[in-house]
N, C-alpha and C positions, 0 to 999 in steps of 0.2 A: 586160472581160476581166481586170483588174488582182484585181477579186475575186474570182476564181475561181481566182488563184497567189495564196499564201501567200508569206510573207515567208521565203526562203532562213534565213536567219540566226537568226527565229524557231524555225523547227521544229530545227535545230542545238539551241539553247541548251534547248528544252524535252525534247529527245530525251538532251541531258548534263544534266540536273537527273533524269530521269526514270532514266537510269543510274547516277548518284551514290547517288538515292534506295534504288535496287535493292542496289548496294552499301552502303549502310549496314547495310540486313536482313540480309545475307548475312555482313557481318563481324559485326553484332551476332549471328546465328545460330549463326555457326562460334566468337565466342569463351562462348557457351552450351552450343554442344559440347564446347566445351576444357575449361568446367568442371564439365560432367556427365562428360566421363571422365576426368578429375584424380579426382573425388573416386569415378567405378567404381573406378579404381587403387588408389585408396587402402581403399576398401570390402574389394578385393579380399585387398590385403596382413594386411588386417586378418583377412581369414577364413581366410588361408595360416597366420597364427601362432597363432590359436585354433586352427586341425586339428590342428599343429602337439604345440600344447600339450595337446590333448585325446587326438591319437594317443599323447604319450610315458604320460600319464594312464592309458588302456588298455593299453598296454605296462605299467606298473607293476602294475595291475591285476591282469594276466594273468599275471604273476612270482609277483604275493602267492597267486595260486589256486592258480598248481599246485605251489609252498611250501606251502602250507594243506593240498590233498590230499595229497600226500607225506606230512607228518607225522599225516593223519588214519591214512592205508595204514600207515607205522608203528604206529603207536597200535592200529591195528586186530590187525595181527598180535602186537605187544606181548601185549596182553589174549588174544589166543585161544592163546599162549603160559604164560599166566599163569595161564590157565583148565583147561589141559592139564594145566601140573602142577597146580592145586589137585584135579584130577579123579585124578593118580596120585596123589599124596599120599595123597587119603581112601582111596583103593582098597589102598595098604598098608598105612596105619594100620586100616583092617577086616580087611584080611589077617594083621595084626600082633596084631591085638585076637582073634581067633579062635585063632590059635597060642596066647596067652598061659590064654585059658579053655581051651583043651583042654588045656594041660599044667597047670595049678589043677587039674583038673578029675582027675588024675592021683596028685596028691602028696593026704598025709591033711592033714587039717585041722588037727588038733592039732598037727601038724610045725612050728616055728617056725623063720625063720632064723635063721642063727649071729648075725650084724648087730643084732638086735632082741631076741636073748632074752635078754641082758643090762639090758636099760633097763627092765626091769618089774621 
């Protein structure tokens, strides 16, 4: 009957070796954890000061655009401005050119002005 009890004091020490064991995995695991999320935190910070930097990037971006369109919408009205008057201009320098041939057209030919019939 002796073999068929186990030694008290045996299964104690094999059941604290078998605990120990378990604890080691468990702290070797947990400081595995520690530094797989040390370095998520640290990943992380890293991706806050890239957005960071990439959000003020597209802020900057988006200043220089609609500065860009403005001075195009300037430019734009500028020119159709420019184009307006080039379009009155011609429209009385023809209007000015037809007054001048109908009154040519009026006076004799031979008629010299006072200005000029001196210098021949």
């Amino acid at each position: 009957m002796a073999s068929a009890f186990e030694d008290p004091l045996a299964i104690c020490t094999e059941r604290i070796r078998e605990l120990r064991q378990s604890r080691k995995i468990a702290v070797s695991e947990m400081d595995a954890l520690e530094a797989e999320r040390t370095a998520v935190i640290e990943a992380i910070k890293l991706c806050q000061f890239e957005l960071q930097f990439k959000t003020e990037t597209v802020a900057r971006r988006i200043s220089e655009l609609e500065a860009f369109e403005s001075a195009i919408d300037e430019m734009s009205t500028s020119f159709e401005s420019i184009m307006h008057m080039t379009e009155d201009l011609m429209h009385r320098s023809r209007k000015i050119g037809r007054e001048d041939s109908s009154d040519d057209e009026g006076k004799d030919d031979a008629e010299e002005l006072p200005e000029t019939a001196g210098r021949r």
